[in-house]
C-alpha positions in Angstrom: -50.5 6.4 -13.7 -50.8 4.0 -16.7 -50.3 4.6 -20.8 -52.0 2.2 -22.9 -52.0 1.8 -26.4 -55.2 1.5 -28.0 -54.5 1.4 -31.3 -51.0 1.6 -34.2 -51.5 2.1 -37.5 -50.2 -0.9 -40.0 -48.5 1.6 -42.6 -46.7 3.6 -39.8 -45.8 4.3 -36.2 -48.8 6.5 -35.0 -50.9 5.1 -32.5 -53.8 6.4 -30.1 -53.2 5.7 -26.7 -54.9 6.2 -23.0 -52.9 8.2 -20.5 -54.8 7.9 -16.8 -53.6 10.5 -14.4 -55.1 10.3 -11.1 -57.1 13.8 -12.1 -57.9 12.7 -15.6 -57.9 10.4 -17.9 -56.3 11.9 -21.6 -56.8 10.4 -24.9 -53.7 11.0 -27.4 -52.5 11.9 -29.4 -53.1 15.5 -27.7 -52.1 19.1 -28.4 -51.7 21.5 -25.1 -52.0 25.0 -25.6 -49.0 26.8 -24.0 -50.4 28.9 -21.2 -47.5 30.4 -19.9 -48.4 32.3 -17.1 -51.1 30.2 -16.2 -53.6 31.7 -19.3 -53.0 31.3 -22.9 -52.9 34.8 -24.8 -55.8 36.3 -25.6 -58.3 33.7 -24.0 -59.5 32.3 -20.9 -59.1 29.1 -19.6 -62.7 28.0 -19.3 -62.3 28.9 -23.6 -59.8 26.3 -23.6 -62.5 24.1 -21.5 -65.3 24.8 -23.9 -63.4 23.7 -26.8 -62.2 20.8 -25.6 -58.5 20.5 -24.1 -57.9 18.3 -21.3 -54.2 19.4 -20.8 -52.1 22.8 -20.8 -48.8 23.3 -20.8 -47.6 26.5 -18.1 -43.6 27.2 -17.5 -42.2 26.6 -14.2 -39.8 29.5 -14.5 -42.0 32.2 -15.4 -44.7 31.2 -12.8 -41.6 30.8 -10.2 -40.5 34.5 -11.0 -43.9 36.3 -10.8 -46.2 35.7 -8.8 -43.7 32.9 -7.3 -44.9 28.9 -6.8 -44.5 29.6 -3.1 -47.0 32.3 -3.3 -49.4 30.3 -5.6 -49.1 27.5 -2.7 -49.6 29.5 0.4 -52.6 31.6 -1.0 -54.5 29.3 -3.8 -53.3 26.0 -3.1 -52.3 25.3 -6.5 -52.0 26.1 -10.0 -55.5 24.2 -10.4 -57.2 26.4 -8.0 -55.6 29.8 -8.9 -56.4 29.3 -12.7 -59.6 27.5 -11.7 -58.4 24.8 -14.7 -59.8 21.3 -13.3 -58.1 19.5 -16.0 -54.4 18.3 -16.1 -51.3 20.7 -16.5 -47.9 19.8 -17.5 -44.9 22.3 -16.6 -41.9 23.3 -18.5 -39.0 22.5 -15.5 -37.5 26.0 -16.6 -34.9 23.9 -18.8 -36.1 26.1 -22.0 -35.1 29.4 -20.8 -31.8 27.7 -20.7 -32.0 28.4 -24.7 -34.5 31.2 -25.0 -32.3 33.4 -22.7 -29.1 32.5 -24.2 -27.9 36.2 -22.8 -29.1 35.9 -19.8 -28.0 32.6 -18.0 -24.8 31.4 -16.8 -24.3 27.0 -17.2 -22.9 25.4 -14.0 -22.3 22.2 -13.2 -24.7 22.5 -10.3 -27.5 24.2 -12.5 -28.3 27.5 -14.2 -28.2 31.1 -12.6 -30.7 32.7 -14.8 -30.6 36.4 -15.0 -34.9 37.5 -14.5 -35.7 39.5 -17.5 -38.5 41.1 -15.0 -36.0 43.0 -12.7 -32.9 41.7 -13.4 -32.3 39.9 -9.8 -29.9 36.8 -10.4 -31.8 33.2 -9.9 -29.7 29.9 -9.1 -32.3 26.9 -11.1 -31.1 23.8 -9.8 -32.8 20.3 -10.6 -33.6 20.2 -6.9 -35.3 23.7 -6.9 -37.2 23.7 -10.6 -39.0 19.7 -9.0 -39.5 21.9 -5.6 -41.3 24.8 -8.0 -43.5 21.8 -9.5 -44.0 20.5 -6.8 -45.5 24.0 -5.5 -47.6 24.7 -8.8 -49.1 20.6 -8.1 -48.6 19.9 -11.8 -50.0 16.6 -12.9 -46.6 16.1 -15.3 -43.6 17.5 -14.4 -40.1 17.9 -16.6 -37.0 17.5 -15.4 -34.6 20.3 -15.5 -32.5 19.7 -19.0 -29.7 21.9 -20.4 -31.2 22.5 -23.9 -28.7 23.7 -26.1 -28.8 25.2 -29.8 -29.0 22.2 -31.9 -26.4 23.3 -34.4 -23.9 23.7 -31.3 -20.8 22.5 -31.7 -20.1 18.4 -31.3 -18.2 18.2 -27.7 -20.7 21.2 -26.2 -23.9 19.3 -26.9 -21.7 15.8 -25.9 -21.1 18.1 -22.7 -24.6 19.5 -22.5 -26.4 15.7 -22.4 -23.8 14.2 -20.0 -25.4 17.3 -17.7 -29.1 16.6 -18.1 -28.0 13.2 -17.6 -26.9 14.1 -14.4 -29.8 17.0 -13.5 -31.9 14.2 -14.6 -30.8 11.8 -12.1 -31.1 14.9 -9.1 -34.5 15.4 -10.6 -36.0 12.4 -9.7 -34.3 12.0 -6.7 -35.7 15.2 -5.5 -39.3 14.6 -6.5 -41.4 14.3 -3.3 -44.9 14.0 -4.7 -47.0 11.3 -6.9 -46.7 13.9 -10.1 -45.5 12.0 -13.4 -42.1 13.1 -14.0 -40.9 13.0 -17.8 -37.3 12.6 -19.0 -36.2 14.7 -21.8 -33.7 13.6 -24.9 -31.4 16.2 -25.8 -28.4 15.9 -28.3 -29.3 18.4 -31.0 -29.0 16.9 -35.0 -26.7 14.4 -33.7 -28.0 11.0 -34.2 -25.4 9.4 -32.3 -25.9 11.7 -29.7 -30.0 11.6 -29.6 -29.2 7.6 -29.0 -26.9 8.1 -26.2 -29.0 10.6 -24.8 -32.0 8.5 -25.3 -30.2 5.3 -23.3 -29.6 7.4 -20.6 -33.2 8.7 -19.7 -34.5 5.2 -20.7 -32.1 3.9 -17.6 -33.2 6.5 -15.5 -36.7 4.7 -15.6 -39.1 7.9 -16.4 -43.0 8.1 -16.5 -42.9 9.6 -20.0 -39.9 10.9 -22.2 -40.1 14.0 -24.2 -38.0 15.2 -27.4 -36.3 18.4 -27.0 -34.1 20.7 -28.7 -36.2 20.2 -32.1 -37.6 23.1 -33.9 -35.0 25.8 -33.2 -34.1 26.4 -36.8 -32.9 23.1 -38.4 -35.4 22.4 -40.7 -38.7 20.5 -40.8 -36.4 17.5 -42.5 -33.9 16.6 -38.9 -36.8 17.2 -37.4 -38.7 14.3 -38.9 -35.4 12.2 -39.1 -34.3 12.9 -35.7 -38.0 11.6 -34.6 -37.8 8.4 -36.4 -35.0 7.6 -35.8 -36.1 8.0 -31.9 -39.0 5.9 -32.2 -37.8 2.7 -31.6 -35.5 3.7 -28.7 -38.5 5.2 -26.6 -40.3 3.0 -24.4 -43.2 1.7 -26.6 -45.6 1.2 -23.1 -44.9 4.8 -22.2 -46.2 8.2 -23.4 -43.6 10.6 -26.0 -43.7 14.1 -26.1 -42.5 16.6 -28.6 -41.9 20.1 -27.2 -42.5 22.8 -28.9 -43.5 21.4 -32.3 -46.9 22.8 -33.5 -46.9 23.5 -37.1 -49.9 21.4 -38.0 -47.3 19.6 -41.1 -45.0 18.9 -38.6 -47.7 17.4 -36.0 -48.8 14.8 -38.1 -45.5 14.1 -39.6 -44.0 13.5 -35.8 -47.2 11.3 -35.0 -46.3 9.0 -38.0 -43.2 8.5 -36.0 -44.7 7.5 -32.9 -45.5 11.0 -31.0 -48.2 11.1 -28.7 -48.4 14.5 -27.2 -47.7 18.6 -28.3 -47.0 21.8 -27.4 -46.5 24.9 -29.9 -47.4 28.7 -29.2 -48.0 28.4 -33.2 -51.9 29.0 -33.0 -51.5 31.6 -30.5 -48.9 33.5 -31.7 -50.0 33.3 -35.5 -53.4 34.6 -34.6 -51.9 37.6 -32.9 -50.2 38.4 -36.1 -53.0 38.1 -38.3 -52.8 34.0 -39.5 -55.5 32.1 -39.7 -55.8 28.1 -39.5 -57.9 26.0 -42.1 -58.3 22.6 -43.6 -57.3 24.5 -46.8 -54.1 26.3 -46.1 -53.6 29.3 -43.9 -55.4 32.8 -44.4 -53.5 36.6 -43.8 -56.1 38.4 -42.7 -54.4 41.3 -43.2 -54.7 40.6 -47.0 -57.3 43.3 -48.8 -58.7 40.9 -50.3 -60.9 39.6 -47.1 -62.4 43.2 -46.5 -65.5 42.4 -48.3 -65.8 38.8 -48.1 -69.0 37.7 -46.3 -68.0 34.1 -45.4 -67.1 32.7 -42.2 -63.0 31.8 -41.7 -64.1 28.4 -42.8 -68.0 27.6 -43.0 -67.8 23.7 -41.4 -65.7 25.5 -38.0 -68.0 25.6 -34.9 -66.0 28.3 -33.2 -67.3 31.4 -32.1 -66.0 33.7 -34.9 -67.1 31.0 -37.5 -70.6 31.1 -36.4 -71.5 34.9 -35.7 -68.5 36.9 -37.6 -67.7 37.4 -41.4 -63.7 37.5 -42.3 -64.6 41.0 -43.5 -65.1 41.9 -40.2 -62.9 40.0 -38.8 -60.0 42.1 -40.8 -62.3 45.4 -39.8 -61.6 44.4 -36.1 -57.7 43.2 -36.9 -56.5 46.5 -38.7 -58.1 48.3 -36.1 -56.4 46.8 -32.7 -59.3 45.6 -31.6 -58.6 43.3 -28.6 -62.0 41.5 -29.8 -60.0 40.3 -33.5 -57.2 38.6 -31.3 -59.8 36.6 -28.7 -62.0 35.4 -31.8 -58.9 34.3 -34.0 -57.6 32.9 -30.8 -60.0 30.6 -30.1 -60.7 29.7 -33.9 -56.7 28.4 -34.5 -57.0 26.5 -31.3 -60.6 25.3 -32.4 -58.9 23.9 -35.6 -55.8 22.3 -33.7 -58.4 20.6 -31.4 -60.5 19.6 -34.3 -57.4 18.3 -36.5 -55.5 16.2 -33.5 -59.4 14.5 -33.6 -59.5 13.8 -36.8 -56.2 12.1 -36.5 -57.1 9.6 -33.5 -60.2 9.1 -35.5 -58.5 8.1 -38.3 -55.9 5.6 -36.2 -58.3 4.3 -34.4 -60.2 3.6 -38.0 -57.1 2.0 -39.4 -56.7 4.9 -42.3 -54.6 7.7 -40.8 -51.8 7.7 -43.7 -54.9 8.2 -46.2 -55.9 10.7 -43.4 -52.2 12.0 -43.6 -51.7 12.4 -47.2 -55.3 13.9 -48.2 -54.5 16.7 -45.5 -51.1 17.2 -46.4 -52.4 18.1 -50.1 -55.3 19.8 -49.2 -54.1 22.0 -46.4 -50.3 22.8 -48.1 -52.2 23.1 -51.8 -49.9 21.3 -54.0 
């Protein structure tokens, strides 16, 4: 593995970079849809191919649970083959559930015992066993299993929580067996002090990449982007950064300005399932009357499929209706946009104008 940087721009911290896996070679920045279960919803993954994506993001935990890495292993050989994605994959370490099912999991010094929301059957996630999983599914990046807190958790339990992941962080890479990159993840929630500790830690550790965690679970677009900088110049400037689970397109090029390479969000996704559309020019509800007539395309310079053969009129016709066919073509249209968008942004670093880039979206596409 090697990350170079191609490219910073002179009025900020964003920069386009080259990160060669021995599958692949990525430019960044990069967006990863989140295909969970090994699809992302309402596509397929040679959709994700056509468009354009070189990377996907699947989680560890929910692929360990059903149909189980052991079984993905012994019967397909790998996540690869059993998705028939050729390009690279980066797994969740199972680390996020800790927060998504708050109910549900039990914190021990040793790890987590996650209770499955499938059949209820008590699981024991240890570092150890969420590298083993990864290690199963052949992942080109790995994470290392983190206790991720809420971020507005009291001082001493996120002091408590980092000091762990610290610690699983340590077991994580002393349990990886394979040549998969293995990425460190900064916890500490809005505390600055704590982000810096947290960073020093995973810095020691010596990881092939370090990810941002813990942002984007309700405090505000404003930590966000402070908690970011203020990370910039702690990270590793020779390795790759990673900001899970940010993906409001605002927020993307606000965290590349500070020196973010890569992304996840189920924000195009999810948004399309509930009717949201992504432009250039703002967002469109396409559950708004307004659209049930209107003969244009979602946006008339997209390339997507629903852009080049389907009017929004009947594009709302199919939505209101449950047609399965509304959520594939808005599907692929917001992840069409987010690939088009994180291009124009490494086209406009690596032309030495991404703030004008930056500030002419940031007017056009939030309309003030």
């Amino acid at each position: 593995m090697s990350f170079t940087v191609l490219n910073n721009d002179k009025l900020s911290h964003a920069r386009s970079g080259l990160l060669k896996l021995p599958r692949i070679e990525l430019q960044t920045p990069l967006f990863m849809p989140v295909c969970t279960s090994g699809t992302p919803k309402g596509l397929t993954m040679s959709t994700l191919d056509n468009i354009g994506y070189k990377m996907v993001v699947c989680n560890a935990y929910h692929l360990f649970l059903k149909p189980g890495s052991r079984f993905i292993k012994n019967n397909f050989k790998d996540l690869h083959n059993f998705s028939n994605w050729k390009n690279a994959i980066l797994t969740d370490s199972g680390g996020f559930q800790i927060w998504s099912l708050d109910s549900l999991v039990k914190i021990q010094d040793d790890g987590a015992l996650i209770k499955s929301h499938i059949d209820g059957k008590l699981n024991k996630i240890t570092p150890e066993i969420s590298i083993q999983i990864q290690e199963e599914l052949n992942s080109d990046i790995m994470m290392i299993f983190d206790d991720c807190p809420k971020p507005n958790s009291e001082y001493s339990i996120i002091l408590d929580s980092i000091n762990r992941t610290s610690k699983w962080a340590k077991r994580s890479k002393n349990a990886k067996k394979s040549s998969n990159l293995l990425f460190g993840i900064v916890q500490g929630g809005i505390h600055k002090e704590l982000r810096r500790l947290s960073a020093e830690q995973m810095v020691e550790i010596n990881f092939d990449g370090y990810a941002i965690g813990g942002l984007g679970l309700g405090e505000g677009p404003q930590l966000t982007y402070e908690i970011t900088e203020y990370l910039n110049d702690m990270l590793p400037q020779d390795k790759p950064r990673y900001s899970m689970g940010i993906g409001r397109p605002e927020d993307i090029i606000e965290s590349i300005s500070y020196g973010i390479d890569i992304f996840d969000c189920v924000v195009p996704t999810r948004n399309a399932r509930n009717g949201t559309l992504f432009t250039f020019d703002g967002k469109i509800n396409i559950k708004n009357t307004k659209y049930s007539n209107n003969n244009n395309p979602i946006d008339i310079n997209c390339s997507c499929g629903a852009c080049l053969n389907y009017s929004l009129g009947y594009l709302r016709h199919l939505y209101v209706n449950n047609e399965i066919s509304a959520i594939q073509l808005m599907t692929e249209h917001n992840l069409n946009f987010y690939h088009e968008f994180i291009e124009n942004i490494k086209i406009s670093i690596n032309n030495c104008n991404f703030t004008d880039y930056k500030n002419n979206f940031l007017e056009r596409y939030l309309q003030k």
